[in-house]
C-alpha positions as CSV (number, residue, x, y, z in Angstrom):
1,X,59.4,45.1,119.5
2,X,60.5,44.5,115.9
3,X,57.5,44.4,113.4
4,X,57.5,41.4,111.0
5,X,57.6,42.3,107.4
6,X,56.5,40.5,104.6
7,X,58.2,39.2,101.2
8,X,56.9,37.9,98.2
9,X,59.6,36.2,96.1
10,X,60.5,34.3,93.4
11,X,61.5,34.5,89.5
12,X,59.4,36.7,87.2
13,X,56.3,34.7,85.8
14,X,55.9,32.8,88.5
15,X,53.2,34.3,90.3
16,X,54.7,37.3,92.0
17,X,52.3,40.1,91.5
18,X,49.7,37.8,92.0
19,X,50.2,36.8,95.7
20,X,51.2,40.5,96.0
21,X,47.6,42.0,95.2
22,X,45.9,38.9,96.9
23,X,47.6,39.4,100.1
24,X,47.5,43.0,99.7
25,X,43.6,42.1,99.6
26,X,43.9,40.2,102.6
27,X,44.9,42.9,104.8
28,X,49.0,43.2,104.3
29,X,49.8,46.9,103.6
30,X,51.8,46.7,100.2
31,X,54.9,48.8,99.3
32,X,55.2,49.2,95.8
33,X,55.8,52.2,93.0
34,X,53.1,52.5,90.6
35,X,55.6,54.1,87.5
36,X,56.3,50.0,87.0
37,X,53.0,49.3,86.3
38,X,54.0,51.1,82.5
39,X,55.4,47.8,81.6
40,X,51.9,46.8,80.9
41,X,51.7,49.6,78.4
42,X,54.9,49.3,77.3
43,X,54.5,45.5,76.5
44,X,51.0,44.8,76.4
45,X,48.3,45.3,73.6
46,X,44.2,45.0,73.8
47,X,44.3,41.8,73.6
48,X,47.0,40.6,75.8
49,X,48.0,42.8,79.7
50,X,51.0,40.6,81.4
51,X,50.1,42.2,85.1
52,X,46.8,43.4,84.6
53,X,46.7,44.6,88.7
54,X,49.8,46.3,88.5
55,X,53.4,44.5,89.2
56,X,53.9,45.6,92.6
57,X,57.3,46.4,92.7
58,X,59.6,49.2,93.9
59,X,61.9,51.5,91.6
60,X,65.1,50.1,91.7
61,X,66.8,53.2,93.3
62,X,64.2,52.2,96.5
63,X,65.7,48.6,96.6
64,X,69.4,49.7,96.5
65,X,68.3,52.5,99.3
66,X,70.9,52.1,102.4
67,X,67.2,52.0,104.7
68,X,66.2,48.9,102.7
69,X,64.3,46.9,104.1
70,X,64.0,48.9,107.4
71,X,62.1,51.8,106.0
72,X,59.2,49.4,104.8
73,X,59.1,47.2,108.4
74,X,55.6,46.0,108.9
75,X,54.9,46.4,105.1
76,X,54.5,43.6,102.2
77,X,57.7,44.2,99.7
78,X,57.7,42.4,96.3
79,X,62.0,41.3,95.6
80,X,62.8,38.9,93.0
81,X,65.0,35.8,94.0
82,X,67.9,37.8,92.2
83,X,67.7,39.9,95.6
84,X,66.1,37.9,98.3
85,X,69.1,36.1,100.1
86,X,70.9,39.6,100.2
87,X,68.3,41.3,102.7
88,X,69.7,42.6,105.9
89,X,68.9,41.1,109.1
90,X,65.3,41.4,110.7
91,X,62.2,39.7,111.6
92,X,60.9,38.3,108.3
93,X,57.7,36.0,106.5
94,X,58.5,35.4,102.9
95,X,56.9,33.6,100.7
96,X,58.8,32.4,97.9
97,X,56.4,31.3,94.1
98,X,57.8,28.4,92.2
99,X,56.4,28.0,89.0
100,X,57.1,24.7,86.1
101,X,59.9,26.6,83.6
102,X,57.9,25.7,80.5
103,X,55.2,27.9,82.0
104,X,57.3,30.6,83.0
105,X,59.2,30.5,79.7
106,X,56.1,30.8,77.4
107,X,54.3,33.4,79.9
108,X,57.5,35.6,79.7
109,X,57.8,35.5,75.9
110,X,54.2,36.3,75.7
111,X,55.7,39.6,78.0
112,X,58.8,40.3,76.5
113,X,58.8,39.1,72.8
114,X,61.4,36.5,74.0
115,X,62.8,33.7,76.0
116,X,64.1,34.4,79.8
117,X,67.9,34.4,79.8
118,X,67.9,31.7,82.3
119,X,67.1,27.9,80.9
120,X,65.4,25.2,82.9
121,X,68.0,23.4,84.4
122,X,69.5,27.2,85.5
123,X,66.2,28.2,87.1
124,X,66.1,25.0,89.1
125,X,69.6,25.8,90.7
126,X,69.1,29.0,91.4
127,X,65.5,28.4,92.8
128,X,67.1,25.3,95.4
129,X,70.0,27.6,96.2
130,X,67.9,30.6,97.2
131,X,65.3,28.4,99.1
132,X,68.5,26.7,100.8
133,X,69.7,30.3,102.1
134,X,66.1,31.5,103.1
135,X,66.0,28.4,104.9
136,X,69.3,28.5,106.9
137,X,68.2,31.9,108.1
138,X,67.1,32.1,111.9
139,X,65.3,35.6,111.2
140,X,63.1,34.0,108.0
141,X,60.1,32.1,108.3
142,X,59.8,30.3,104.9
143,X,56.8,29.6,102.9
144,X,57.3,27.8,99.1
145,X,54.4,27.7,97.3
146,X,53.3,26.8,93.5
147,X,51.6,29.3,91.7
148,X,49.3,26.3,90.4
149,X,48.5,25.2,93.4
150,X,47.4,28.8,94.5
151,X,45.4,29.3,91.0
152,X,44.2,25.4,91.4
153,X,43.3,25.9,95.6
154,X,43.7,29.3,96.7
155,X,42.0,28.5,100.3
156,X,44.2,25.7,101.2
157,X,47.0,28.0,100.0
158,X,46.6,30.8,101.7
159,X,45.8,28.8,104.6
160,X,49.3,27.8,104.5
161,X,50.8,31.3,104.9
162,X,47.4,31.9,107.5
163,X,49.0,29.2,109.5
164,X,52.3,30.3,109.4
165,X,51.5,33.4,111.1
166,X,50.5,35.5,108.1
167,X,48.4,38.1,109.3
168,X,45.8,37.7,106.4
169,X,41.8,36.9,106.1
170,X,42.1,33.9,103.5
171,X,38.8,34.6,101.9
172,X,39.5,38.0,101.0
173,X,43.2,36.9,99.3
174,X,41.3,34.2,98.0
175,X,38.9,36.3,96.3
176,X,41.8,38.0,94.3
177,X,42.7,34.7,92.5
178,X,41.0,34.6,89.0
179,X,41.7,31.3,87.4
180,X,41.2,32.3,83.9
181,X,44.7,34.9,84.3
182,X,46.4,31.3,84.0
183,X,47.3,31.6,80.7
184,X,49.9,29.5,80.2
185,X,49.6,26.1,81.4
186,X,52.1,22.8,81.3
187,X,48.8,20.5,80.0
188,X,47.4,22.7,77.3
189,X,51.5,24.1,75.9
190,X,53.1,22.6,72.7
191,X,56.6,22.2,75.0
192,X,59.7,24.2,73.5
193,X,57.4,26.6,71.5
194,X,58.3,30.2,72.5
C-alpha cells in the first residue's frame, strides 16, 4: 500500500516553515536540508532572524531529482506553489498557506532588503490557479489555510488538517505556534511602505 506523503505549500512569507516545524512537532517526519537554514545568517542580523526554526526546505538539486517525490513517500516535504502543481502522481495531503499580500510584501522586504517580484493582483492569480489544479487532482487531498488564522487559532487549525486525515497530535503542533513571530500584520502596517 502506497504511503501518504505530506506537503506544505504556498508563496514565501506566508507561513511555510511555520506549519513545517509545527507539524514536524506533531509527529510528521520532515524532509528538509539544513545548508538552507544560512539564509538566516545570510539575511538576518541580532535584531531581526526571518526563519528563526530553520526554513525547512530541500536543496534545489533534491527537488529536480528524477526520484522526487517518491524517495521522501511517507515524509513531510516543504515545495513552494512555483512547484506544487508539477508533482508526479501519488497519494498526497497538502496543505497549501495563504497569507494577505501586504503582509507578505513587508515580511519579505524585512528578508530580502526588497519587494517580492510578484504584485498583489499577480499573487492572487497564481495562488487561485494553483489551488484550482491541487483541487482537480484525484490523488490530492487539499487543505487551504491562513497563516492568521493559524497564528490567531492554531487548535481549530490544526484540527482542520487533524480532521482531514493528518496524522498529527494538535496540541503538540499547536504548541510550536508563537504569536509574537507575527511580525508583520495588515492592522498595525502603514500599506505600500516597503
Amino acid at each position: 500500500m502506497e504511503l501518504k506523503t505530506y506537503f506544505v505549500s504556498g508563496y514565501m512569507r506566508s507561513g511555510t516553515s511555520m506549519m513545517m516545524k509545527a507539524l514536524e512537532s506533531g509527529g510528521l517526519t520532515a524532509a528538509h536540508n539544513t545548508i538552507r537554514n544560512e539564509m538566516n545568517t545570510e539575511f538576518g542580523d541580532e535584531h531581526y532572524q526571518p526563519n528563526e526554526g530553520g526554513f525547512y526546505e530541500l536543496h534545489k538539486s533534491q527537488y529536480r531529482d528524477d526520484n522526487f517525490p517518491y524517495a521522501y513517500e511517507g515524509m513531510l516535504i516543504k515545495l513552494l506553489m512555483g512547484g506544487i502543481t508539477s508533482i508526479g502522481a501519488g497519494n498526497y495531503n497538502i496543505v497549501f498557506m495563504v497569507r494577505d499580500f501586504e503582509e507578505i510584501t513587508q515580511s519579505h522586504n524585512a528578508f530580502f532588503d526588497h519587494p517580492p517580484k510578484m504584485n498583489a493582483d499577480r499573487y492572487e492569480f497564481m495562488k487561485n490557479k494553483n489551488i484550482g489544479i491541487l483541487e482537480q487532482r484525484r490523488d490530492i487531498n487539499l487543505t487551504v489555510l491562513n497563516y492568521r488564522d493559524v497564528v490567531d487559532d492554531p487548535t481549530r487549525e490544526f484540527t482542520k488538517l487533524k480532521n482531514a486525515g493528518w496524522e498529527i497530535d494538535v496540541e503538540k503542533c499547536t504548541g510550536i505556534v508563537d504569536v509574537s513571530k507575527c511580525r508583520f500584520r495588515l492592522e498595525d502596517l502603514q500599506v505600500g511602505v516597503v
